[in-house]
N, C-alpha and C positions, 0 to 999 in steps of 0.2 A: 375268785370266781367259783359260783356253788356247781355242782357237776351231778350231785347228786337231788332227786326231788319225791316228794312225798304229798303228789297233788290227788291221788283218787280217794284216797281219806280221808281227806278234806271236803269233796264235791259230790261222790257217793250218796246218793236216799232212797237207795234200793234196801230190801228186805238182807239181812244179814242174819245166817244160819244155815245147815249143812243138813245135804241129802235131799233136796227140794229136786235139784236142777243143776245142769253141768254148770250153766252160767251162772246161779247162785253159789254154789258151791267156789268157784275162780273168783269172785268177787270178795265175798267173804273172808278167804286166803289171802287177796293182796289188801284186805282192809286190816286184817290182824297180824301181818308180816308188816306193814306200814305203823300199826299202833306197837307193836309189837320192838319196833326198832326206831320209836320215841327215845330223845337222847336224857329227858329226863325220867324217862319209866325202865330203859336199858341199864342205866349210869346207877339207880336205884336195886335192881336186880340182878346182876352180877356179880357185885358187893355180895350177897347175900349165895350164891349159888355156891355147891359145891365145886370144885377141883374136876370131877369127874361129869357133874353137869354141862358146865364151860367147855370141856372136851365132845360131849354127845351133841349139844350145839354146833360147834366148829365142825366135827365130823361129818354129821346131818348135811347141813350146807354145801361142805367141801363137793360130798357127795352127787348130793343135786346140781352142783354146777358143772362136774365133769361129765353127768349123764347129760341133761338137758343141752349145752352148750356148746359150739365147736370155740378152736383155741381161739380163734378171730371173735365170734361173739363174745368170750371170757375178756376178753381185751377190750372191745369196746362196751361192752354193755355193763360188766362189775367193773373191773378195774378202772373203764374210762379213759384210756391210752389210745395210742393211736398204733398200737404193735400190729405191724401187717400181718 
């Protein structure tokens, strides 16, 4: 079963480019977070990234997920569990 989805990417024909507009701007971001975490543009890329890059990514992330998120959202929204 897939759990994970990468449908605003795909559907998206809005203007893509930053600084316009909040809404541009959040669009944008989940269109290149979504291009961005392509399993063949990723798989390609990481190969190639430093030791120290792959850490700034992870870190970056890790980041954002513990500000933006409570533990129950971490659960259901990245990991996809069902941890109360």
């Amino acid at each position: 079963m897939t759990h994970h989805t990468h449908e605003f990417v795909e559907t998206y024909d809005g203007f893509l480019g930053f600084g316009l507009s909040r809404e541009t701007d959040e669009n944008t971001v989940i269109c290149y977070l979504q291009k961005f975490s392509d399993d063949q543009l990723i798989r390609h890329m990481v190969k190639q990234m430093t030791d120290k890059d792959l850490e700034k990514v992870f870190e970056m992330i890790s980041q954002l997920l513990k500000t933006y998120l409570s533990e129950p959202e971490y659960h259901r929204l990245f990991l996809k569990d069902d941890h109360p």
